[in-house]
C-alpha positions, 0 to 999 in steps of 0.5 A: 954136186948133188944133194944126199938123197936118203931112202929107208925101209923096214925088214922085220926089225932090221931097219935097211937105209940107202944114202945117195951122194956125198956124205960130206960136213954140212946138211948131208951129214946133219941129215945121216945123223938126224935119221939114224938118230931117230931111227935109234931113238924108236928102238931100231937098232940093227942098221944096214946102211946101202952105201952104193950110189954115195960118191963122195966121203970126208972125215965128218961122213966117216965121223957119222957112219962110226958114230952110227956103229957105236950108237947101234952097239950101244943099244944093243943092235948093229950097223952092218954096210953094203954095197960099197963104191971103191971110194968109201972102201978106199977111204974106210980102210986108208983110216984103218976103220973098214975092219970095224965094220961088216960089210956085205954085197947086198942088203939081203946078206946083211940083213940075215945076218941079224937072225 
């Protein structure tokens, strides 16, 4: 198992997150959640979340990416998914919540379609 890597950069006002690993209960969720909130916390509210090298996805990994989505709305932006790997696509739409979400094939799409 290895550990939840997490990169971001900055587009504009688009901040573009790339999580790699599992988002799994424990430190990998404890950490999505402590750097979306901090992003949040600094007025960065329009997220995209690059899902592709995450592998591995439980209900607190869910848990935290509609949290994500709702704490973005909330303040006025959004979280906008790309690149997903069939097993988050999978396990999204099993709960019926992948309609919830945007998704795009690249971070470039998802981040233009905040103009």
């Amino acid at each position: 198992m290895r550990p939840l890597e997490i990169g971001y950069l900055k587009h504009g006002d688009v901040s573009a997150v790339t999580l790699q690993g599992g988002i799994v209960l424990g430190p990998p969720v404890d950490s999505v959640k402590q750097t979306l909130g901090n992003l949040m916390q600094h007025g960065e509210n329009k997220l995209v979340l690059n899902l592709a090298g995450v592998d591995r996805l439980d209900s607190s990994g869910i848990g935290v990416l509609v949290w994500a989505l709702r704490a973005s709305k909330e303040s006025g932006g959004d979280t906008r998914l790309t690149q997903l790997p069939k097993v988050v696509a999978q396990t999204l739409n099993m709960c019926q919540l992948l309609p919830l979400f945007a998704v795009f094939d690249t971070d470039e799409a998802a981040i233009a379609s905040f103009e």
